[in-house]
C-alpha positions, 0 to 999 in steps of 0.5 A, spaced: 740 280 169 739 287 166 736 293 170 733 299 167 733 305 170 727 309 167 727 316 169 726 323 165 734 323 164 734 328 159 728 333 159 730 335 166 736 338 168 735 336 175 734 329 174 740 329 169 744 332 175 743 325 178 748 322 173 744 316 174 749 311 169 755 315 174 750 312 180 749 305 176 755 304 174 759 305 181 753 300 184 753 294 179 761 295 180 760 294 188 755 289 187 760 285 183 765 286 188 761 283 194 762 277 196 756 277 200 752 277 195 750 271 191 746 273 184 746 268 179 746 272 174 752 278 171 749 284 173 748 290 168 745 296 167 741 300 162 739 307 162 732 308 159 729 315 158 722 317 160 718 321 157 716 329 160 709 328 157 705 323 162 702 319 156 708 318 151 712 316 158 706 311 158 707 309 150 715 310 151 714 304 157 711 299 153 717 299 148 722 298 154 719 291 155 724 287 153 730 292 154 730 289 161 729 285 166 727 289 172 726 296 173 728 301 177 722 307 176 718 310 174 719 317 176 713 320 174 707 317 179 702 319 173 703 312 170 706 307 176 700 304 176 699 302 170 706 301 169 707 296 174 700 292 171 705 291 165 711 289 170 706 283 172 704 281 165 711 281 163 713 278 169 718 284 171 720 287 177 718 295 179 722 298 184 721 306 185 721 310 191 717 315 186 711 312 185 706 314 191 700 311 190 697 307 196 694 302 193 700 300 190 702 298 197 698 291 196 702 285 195 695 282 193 694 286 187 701 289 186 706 283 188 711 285 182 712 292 186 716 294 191 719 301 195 726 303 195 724 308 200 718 309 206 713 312 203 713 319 202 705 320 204 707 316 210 713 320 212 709 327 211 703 324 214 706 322 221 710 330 221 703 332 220 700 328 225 706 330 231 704 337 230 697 337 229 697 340 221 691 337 218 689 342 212 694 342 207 695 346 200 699 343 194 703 347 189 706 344 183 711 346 178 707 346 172 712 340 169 708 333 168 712 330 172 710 334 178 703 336 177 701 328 177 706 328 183 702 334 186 696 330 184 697 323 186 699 326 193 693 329 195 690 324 193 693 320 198 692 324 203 685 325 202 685 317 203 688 319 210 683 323 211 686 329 211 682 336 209 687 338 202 684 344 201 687 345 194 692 343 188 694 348 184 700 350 179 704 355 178 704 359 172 710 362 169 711 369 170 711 374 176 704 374 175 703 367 175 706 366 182 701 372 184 695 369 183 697 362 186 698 366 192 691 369 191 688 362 190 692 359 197 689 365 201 682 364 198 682 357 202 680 358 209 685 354 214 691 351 211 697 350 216 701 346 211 703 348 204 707 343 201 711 345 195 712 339 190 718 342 185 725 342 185 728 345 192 732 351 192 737 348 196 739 344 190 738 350 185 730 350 184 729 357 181 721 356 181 721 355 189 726 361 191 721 366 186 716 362 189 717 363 197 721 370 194 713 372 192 710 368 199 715 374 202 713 380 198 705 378 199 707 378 207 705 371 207 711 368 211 708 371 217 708 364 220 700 363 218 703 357 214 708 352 214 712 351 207 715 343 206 718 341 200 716 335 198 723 333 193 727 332 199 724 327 202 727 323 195 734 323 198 738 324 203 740 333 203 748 333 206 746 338 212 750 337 217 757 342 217 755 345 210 753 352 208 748 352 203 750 358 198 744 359 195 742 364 201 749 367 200 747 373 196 740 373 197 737 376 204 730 376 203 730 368 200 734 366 207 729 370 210 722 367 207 726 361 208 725 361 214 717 358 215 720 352 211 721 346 214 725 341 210 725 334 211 730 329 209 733 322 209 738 322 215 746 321 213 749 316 217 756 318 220 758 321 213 754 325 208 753 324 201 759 329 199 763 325 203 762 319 201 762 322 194 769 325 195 770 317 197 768 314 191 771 318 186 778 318 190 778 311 190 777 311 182 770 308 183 769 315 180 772 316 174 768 322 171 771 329 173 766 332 177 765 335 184 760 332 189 757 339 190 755 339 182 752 332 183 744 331 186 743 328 192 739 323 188 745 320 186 745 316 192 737 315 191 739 312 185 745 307 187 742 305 194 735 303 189 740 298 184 743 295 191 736 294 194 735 290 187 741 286 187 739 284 195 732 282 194 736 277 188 740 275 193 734 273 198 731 270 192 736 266 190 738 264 196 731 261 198 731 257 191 727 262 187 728 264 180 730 272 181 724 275 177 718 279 177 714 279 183 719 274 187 724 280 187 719 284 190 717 278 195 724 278 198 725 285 200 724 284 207 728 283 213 735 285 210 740 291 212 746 294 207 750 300 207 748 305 203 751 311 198 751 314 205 747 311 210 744 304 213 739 301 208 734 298 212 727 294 210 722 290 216 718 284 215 713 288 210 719 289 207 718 297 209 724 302 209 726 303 215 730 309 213 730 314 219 728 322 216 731 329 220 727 336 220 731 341 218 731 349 220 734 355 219 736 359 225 733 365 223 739 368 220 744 364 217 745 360 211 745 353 215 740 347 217 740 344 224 737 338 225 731 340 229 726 333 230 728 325 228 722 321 225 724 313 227 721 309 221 722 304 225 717 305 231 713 311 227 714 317 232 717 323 231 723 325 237 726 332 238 733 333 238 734 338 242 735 345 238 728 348 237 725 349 230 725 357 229 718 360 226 717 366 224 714 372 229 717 365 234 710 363 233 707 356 231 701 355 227 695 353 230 694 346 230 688 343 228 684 337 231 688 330 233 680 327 230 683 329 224 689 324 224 684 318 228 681 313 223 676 311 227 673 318 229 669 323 224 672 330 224 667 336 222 672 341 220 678 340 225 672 340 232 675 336 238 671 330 238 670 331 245 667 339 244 662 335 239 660 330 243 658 336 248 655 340 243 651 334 240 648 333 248 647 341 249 643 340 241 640 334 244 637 337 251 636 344 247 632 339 243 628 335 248 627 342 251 624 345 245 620 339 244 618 339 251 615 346 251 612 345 243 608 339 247 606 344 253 604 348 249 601 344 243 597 340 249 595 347 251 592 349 245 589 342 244 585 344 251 583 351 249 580 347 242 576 343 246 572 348 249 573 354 244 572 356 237 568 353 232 570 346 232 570 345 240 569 338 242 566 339 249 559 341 248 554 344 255 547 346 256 548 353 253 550 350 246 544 345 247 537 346 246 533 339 247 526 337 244 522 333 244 522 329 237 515 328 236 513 334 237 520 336 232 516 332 227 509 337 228 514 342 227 514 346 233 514 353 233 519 358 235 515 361 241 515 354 244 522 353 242 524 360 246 520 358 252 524 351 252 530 355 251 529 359 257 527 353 261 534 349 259 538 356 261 534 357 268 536 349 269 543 351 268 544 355 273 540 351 278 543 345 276 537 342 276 531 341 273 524 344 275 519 343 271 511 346 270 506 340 270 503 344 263 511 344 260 512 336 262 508 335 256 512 339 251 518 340 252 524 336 254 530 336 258 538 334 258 535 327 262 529 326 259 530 327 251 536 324 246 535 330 241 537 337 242 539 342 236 545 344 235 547 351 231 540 350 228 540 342 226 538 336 230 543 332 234 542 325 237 546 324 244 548 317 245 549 318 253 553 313 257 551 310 263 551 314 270 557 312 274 560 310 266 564 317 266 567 322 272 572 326 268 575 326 261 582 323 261 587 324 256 587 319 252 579 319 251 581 327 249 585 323 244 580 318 241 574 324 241 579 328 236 580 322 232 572 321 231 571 329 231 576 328 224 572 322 221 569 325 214 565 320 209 559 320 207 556 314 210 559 315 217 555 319 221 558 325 223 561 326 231 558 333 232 562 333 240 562 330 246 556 333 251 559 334 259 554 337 263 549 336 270 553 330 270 550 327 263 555 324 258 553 323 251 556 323 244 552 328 240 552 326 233 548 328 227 540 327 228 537 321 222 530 322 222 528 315 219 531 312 225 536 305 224 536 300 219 533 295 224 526 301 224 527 301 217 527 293 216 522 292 222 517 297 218 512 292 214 510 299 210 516 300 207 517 297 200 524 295 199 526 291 194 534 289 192 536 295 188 533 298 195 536 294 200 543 293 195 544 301 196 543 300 204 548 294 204 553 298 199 553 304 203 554 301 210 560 297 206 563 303 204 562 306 211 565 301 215 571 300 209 573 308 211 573 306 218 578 301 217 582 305 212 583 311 218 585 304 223 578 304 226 575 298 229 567 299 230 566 294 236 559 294 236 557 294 229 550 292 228 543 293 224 541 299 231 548 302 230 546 303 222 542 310 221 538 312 216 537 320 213 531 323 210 535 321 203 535 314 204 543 314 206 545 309 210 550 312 216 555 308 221 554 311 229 556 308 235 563 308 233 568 310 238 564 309 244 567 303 246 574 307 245 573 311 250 569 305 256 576 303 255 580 309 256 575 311 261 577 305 264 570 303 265 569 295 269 566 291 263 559 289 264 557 283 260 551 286 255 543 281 255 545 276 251 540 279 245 545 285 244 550 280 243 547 276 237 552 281 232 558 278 236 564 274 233 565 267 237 573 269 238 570 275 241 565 272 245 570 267 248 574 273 251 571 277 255 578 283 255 577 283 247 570 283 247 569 291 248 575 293 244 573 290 237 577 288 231 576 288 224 575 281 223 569 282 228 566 287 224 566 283 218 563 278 222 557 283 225 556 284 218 554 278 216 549 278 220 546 284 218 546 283 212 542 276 214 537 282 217 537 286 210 537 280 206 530 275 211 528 283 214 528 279 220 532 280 226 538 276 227 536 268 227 530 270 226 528 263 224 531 259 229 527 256 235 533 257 239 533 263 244 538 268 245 542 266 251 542 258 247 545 261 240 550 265 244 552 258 247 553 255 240 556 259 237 561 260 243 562 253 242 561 249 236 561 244 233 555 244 230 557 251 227 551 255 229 549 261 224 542 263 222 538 259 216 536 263 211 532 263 204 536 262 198 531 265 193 532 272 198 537 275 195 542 273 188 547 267 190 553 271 190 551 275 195 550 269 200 557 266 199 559 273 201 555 273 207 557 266 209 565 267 207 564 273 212 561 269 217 567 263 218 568 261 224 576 262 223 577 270 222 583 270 218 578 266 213 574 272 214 575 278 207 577 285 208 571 290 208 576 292 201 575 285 199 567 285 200 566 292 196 569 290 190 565 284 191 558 287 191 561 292 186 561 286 181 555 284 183 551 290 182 556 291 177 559 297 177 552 301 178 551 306 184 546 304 189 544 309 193 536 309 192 536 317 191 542 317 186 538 312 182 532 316 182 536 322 180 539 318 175 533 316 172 530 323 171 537 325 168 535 320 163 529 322 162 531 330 162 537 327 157 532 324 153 528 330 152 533 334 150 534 330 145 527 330 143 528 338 143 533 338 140 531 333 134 525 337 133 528 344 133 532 342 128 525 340 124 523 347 126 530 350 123 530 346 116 522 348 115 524 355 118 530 356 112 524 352 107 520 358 108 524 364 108 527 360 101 520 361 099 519 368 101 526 370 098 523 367 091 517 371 092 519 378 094 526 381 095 530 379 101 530 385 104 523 386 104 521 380 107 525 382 112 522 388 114 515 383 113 517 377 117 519 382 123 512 386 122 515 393 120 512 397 114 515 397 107 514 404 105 514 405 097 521 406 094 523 410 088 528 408 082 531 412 077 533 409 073 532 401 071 531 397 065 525 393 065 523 386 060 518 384 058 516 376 054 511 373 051 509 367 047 507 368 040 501 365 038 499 362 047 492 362 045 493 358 040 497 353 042 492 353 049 487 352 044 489 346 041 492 344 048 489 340 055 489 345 061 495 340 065 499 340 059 498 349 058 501 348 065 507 343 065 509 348 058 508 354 062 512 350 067 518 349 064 519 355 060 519 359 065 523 353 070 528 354 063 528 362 064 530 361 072 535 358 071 538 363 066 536 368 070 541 366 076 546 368 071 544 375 071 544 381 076 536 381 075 530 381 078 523 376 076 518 381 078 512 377 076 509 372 070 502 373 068 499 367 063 505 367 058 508 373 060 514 374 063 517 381 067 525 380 070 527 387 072 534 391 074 538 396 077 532 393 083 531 392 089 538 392 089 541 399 085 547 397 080 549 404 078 548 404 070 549 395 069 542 394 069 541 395 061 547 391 060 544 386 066 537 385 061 541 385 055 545 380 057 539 376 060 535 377 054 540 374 049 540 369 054 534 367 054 533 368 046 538 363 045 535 358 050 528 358 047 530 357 040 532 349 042 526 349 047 521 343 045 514 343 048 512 335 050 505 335 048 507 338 041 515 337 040 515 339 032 511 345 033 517 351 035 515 356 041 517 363 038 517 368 043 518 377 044 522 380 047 520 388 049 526 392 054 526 399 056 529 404 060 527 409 065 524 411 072 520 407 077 516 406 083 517 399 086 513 397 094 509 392 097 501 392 096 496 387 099 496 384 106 494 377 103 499 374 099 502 381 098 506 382 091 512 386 091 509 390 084 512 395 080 509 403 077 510 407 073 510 410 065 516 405 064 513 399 066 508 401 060 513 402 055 517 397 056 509 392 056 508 396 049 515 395 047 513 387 048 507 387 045 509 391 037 515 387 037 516 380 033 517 373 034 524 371 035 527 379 036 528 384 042 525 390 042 529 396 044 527 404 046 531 409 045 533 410 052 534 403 053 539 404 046 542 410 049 544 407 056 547 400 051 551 405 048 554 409 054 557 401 057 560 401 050 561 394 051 560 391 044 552 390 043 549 390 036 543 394 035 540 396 028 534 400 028 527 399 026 524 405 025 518 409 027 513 404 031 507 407 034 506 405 041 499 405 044 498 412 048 505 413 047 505 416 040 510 415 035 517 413 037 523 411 033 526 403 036 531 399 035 533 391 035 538 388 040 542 383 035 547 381 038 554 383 042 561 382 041 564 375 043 556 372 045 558 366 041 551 363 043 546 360 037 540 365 036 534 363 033 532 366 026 526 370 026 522 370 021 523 376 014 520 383 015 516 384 010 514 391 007 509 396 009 
């Protein structure tokens, strides 16, 4: 049976001190040597090596699988769990005394683990709670192995409950440890600082420049309490032993005076005696010195014994030494040692005894100052007290801290809490008492003040008559009943004139009042009804007073004065809906009665959505306003008789025809109302609206014998109505809201949705309807409006095309805005004239109607040549055609080439040109151009024309009519503006040309123009003289 011992052997120094195969081999060799032990199996021994780095300890773990048969390891806490997960796949025990992860302490979910020694956490945790150090700082060594130790610590200690304030590393340097103390001493109510790295007592170079710097920092004051953590892994040699490292070294021995060292009890020698025995009796064989070897040596030796004894009790109890039956057999056995008693109860839990150490404040020596008996959990002083620097112990925190079944809040005393929450509590209840009174009072003060006062007396009144109301009474009568009313008021009663009795009206003899100018209603409640407005009734009227919907009459206030009481609401001037149906010249046909049915479903409906049961719902409790807008009143009425302790008094029997039989049956629910009750009055208005006829109206019975029968069915006793009176669903739904069992009964919510089918989805208010009507007929007209202003506007842009064509845009302009066109002078444009060569031949020979279509369709293709140019057509007169350019619109010199350009255009065009009537026959043309000044304006009222004067108009006439067929005749001054564009126009003279009352002139042929590609028609030879 092969023990791996697994630990960082060769990566750290201070491990290697622990010469684990020197511990190995001495522990198998006694072992061997025991006749007490019966193993079964030749015991041995590997050393494996783990690794520095956490996760390639891990990897390195899992090839150590089958060099062993148990383990003792690993070292590293940052994989325990995991690696004892392996163990129990491989059917392996882990036994270490490293490992510190409590939820390896479960032999449930960890049966192949098992601790060599008590657990660290726990050790530390019962010091802690003996002197009340809660808050704890944990530093590490920047090594693996400690950070994860450091870790996993605070992580326990957090499971305690305990308050670890922070984890941190030290860094390399002077620096480094600078800053770990500034962090520490960035964190409020540490006690307890625990150091988790080599001790200086066994050469820890980190820890003495640590608590070196801690002393420099002035941080060994007593404010914290320094524990080194790897002394609880071993027993320290304290007793009669010097430790030289204080020797040389006064401000270590002095900063080590606030550390406190914890370690295993020696027993009656240390662990240098016992290893001074061993190497005299040859068990040791290796030369060494028992001060140069770690004290983890012991640790490591009695780890392999506790092994072997475990294999011994499994053995012996028929087991098979392996995996989790090891460590199912670690309890209740007791051995010797390397150097002290081994002990485990009946968990299998240590019992090995730890000591506190304490230097005396001056020398290099340990003293035992406390014992921790594992065995009972408690922490016994041995008589030499422990030394704090400045002889003053840390300030301990709360004992809540250390009690499970108490939640600490930052280190309070359970006790001052509680004392606090009850001191919270009545500071509470006082504020809320005094918020209550003061509330309450601010309540009262809105009963009788401000703008939303409930209460209402005579000075905020003004009662009339309202028959005299609807004559519209005038304000000086108004002012007379005014004075009257406050004349009353201060004589608290009431004397009237006998010429002033006919007109107006008082608080006892009228129901109507105005109130801040409109008309109120007063239900008033019967004398003796009402004393004094009790608390609960103030509360009923501030819950109407908050009741807002448009089918709800609005409570207005409660009226207390003279001894009168009265609920003031809103004044609807057609009266209830019972007036309404009960007046035979009123027209209502469905859509009217289904707008009054629907709005008393939507009023009610709110009620019960704001937990308001009417009570008294029926059709004189419905009020109608000048809109035909149905209003529930009466509500709450019943509330206050029932706050005000009112006795009941049973009603006639005729007011009780709206009343659900349950209710009938029981007299105490008869007043108070349900809402179920209010579904069953509803039906029977809606009996009322549907046969407009009061309730049972066509029954023989009478009142008090329908109250009996209903009370009582069977037979089941409901009014008979019609079936041709309203739809068919709408009955259905008068009859479901009449059922004897009122859980049968719908939901006002149910019955809306219900009649909004039936009407579907459609609004029903009578006045709605009509305005939807007119806001049809409007939308209608607008459309309409809107169709013909379209029309008007396509007319309107027909029409201006039309002026456009006939006058120039900027001249119909002027027209159409009813200005003046004054007459305008051009000095310089280029005017063409045309004509048709033999017209009044062909007229001759030709019906009027086809002269027409021919004129028609040369001048529609001379148009059309035109919207290519920038011309003007001025006129045709008969087959003459005028265009001009450079007007209206001035184009610098480009008019010449404008006509130019157009009259080879149009040259071209009528040398293709067909007449209809006479397709063989060719229509020839002229052309005259001519170049010069002109007057251009608008003559005539009636068709006016937008005519052109001026010599220039006749020249160019003249120079069309001495011109020939198929040629453009051009006058010199047209030539020179041609010439000056020098834009490539062939021009060829002509000669002299007599032009009538112009004289002789020399003139010109327009030919051509360079790159005008276009065909020209051949006119005829030129014949001499």
């Amino acid at each position: 049976f092969k023990i791996g011992l697994l630990g960082p052997w060769n990566c750290d120094p201070f491990f290697s001190k622990a010469f684990p195969h020197v511990a190995a081999r001495l522990a198998v060799g006694r072992i061997s040597k025991d006749p007490s032990l019966d193993l079964g199996h030749r015991l041995d021994y590997v050393i494996l090596q783990e690794e520095c780095e956490t996760p390639r300890a891990l990897v390195r773990f899992i090839d150590f699988g089958k060099l062993s048969s148990a383990f003792i390891g690993p070292l590293n806490p940052g994989f325990c769990e995991v690696a004892t997960h392996l163990g129990e796949n491989w059917n392996k025990a882990i036994f270490s005394w490293m490992c510190i992860n409590y939820k390896l302490d479960s032999i449930i979910h960890h049966p192949a683990f098992a601790r060599t020694l008590p657990s660290p956490t726990q050790v530390l945790f019962t010091i802690m709670k003996y002197f009340k150090w809660a808050h704890v700082g944990i530093i590490s060594s920047n090594e693996d192995i400690w950070m994860y130790t450091a870790k996993e610590l605070a992580t326990v200690l957090r499971n305690h409950g305990l308050p670890v304030g922070i984890v941190t590393s030290v860094h390399k340097g002077e620096k480094g440890i600078e800053d770990t103390w500034n962090k520490i001493k960035e964190v409020n109510d540490i006690k307890i600082i625990l150091l988790c790295m080599h001790s200086v007592l066994i050469g820890g170079q980190e820890q003495a420049a640590l608590l070196t710097k801690a002393l420099e920092m002035g941080l060994v004051d007593g404010r914290y309490i320094f524990v080194p953590y790897d002394t609880l892994l071993y027993s320290l040699p304290y007793q009669n032993n010097s430790f030289s490292v204080f020797d040389n070294d006064s401000k270590l021995r002095e900063a080590y005076d606030a550390v406190l060292t914890i370690t295993l009890e020696s027993g009656e020698r240390t662990f240098y005696d016992a290893f001074r025995e061993a190497k005299e009796s040859g068990e040791i064989i290796r030369d060494l010195e028992a001060t140069q070897v770690s004290p983890l040596f012991g640790t490591i030796y009695d780890a392999i014994y506790f092994m072997a004894m475990a294999m011994d009790s499994a053995r012996r109890k028929g087991v098979k030494a392996s995996g989790a039956n090891i460590a199912e057999h670690t309890k209740n056995f007791s051995f010797p040692g390397f150097s002290h008693r081994v002990e485990t109860d009946s968990g299998g839990k240590g019992l090995n005894n730890y000591v506190i150490l304490d230097t005396d404040g001056h020398g290099n020596q340990l003293f035992p100052t406390h014992l921790l008996d594992m065995s009972s959990g408690s922490v016994l002083p041995l008589g030499q007290a422990i030394h704090f620097p400045n002889k003053v112990p840390a300030k301990p925190d709360s004992s809540c801290w250390f009690d499970p079944d108490v939640l600490c809040t930052e280190g309070i005393e359970p006790s001052v809490i509680m004392l606090g929450v009850m001191l919270l509590f009545v500071l509470v209840l006082c504020a809320v008492g005094l918020a209550s009174l003061i509330r309450q009072s601010i309540l009262n003060n809105q009963l009788f003040r401000g703008p939303n006062k409930i209460i209402l007396t005579l000075d905020d009144l003004i009662f009339i008559n309202p028959e005299l109301h609807r004559k519209r009474l005038t304000l000086d009568s108004l002012t007379d009943a005014n004075s009257i009313a406050v004349k009353s008021r201060s004589l608290k009663s009431i004397t009237r004139s006998a010429s002033l009795k006919s007109t107006v009206a008082t608080h006892e003899t009228s129901n109507v009042a105005l109130y801040e100018g409109d008309c109120v209603w007063l239900k008033k409640f019967e004398m003796g009804q009402v004393h004094n407005l009790r608390q609960s009734s103030t509360s009923i009227l501030r819950k109407m007073k908050d009741l807002r919907h448009e089918n709800v009459n609005l409570f207005l206030g409660f009226f207390s004065d003279c001894g009168i009481f009265a609920i003031v609401t809103e004044y609807c001037s057609r009266g209830s809906l019972e007036d309404l149906l009960r007046n035979e010249d009123m027209k209502l046909d469905w859509m009217f009665k289904s707008s009054l049915v629907m709005d008393l479903i939507k009023g009610i409906r709110y009620l019960h959505h704001q937990d308001f049961a009417h009570g008294r719902l029926k059709s004189r409790n419905c009020v109608v306003d000048g809109r035909f807008v149905l209003k529930i009143t009466d509500y709450g009425y019943n509330e206050i008789l029932e706050a005000q302790k009112c006795p009941y008094t049973q009603p006639a029997p005729e007011e009780l025809l709206w009343t659900a039989p349950e209710l009938l049956r029981d007299p105490d629910m008869c007043r108070k109302g349900t809402f179920k009750g209010d579904i069953y009055s509803f039906a029977i208005i809606l009996q009322e609206v549907f046969a407009r006829g009061p309730p049972y109206c066509t029954s023989q019975l009478s009142a008090e014998e329908i109250i009996k029968k209903v009370k009582k069915p069977p037979p089941l006793c409901r009014p008979n109505i019609a079936p041709e009176v309203a739809p068919l669903t709408c009955l259905q739904v008068m009859k479901q809201c009449w059922a004897e069992a009122p859980e049968r009964r719908p939901t006002f919510e149910e019955v809306f949705h219900k009649f909004k089918t039936i009407n579907k989805g459609k609004k029903t208010n009578i006045i709605d309807s009509m305005l939807r009507m007119l806001e049809q007929y409007s939308s209608n007209l607008e459309d309409l409006i809107s169709e013909r202003t379209e029309e008007l506007e396509v007319e309107k842009q027909k029409t201006e095309k039309l002026l456009s064509q006939m006058l120039p845009p900027s001249v119909a302009e002027a027209l159409k805005t009813g200005g003046t066109v004054e007459p305008e002078y051009f000095d310089q444009v280029t005017i063409y004239f045309s004509d048709i060569v033999g017209f009044t031949s062909i007229s001759a020979l030709s019906e009027p109607i086809e002269v027409v279509d021919l004129l028609n369709d040369l001048y529609s293709l001379f148009d059309a040549v035109l919207g290519n140019h920038d011309v003007y057509k001025v006129e045709t007169i008969g087959d003459a055609y005028m265009v001009a350019s450079g007007l209206p619109k001035r184009n610098g010199n480009k008019h010449a080439a404008e006509i130019a350009n157009m009259s080879l255009d149009i040259l071209s065009s009528v040398g293709t040109f067909k007449m209809r009537h006479m397709p063989d026959i060719p229509l020839r043309i002229r052309i005259g151009l001519h170049t010069g000044p002109c007057v251009a304006g608008v003559v005539g009222l009636t068709m006016p024309r937008y005519c052109l004067f001026g010599d220039t108009v006749n020249t160019a006439s003249r120079m069309e009519s001495t011109g020939l067929p198929y040629r453009i005749h051009v006058s010199q001054s047209t030539v020179d503006t041609l010439r000056t564009l020098n834009e490539g126009y062939e021009i060829i003279p002509r000669g002299k040309t007599e032009l009538r009352g112009k004289g002789v002139e020399k003139t010109y042929w327009l030919v051509g123009k360079k790159g005008f590609l276009k065909p020209l028609p051949k006119p005829p030879e030129i014949k001499p003289g």
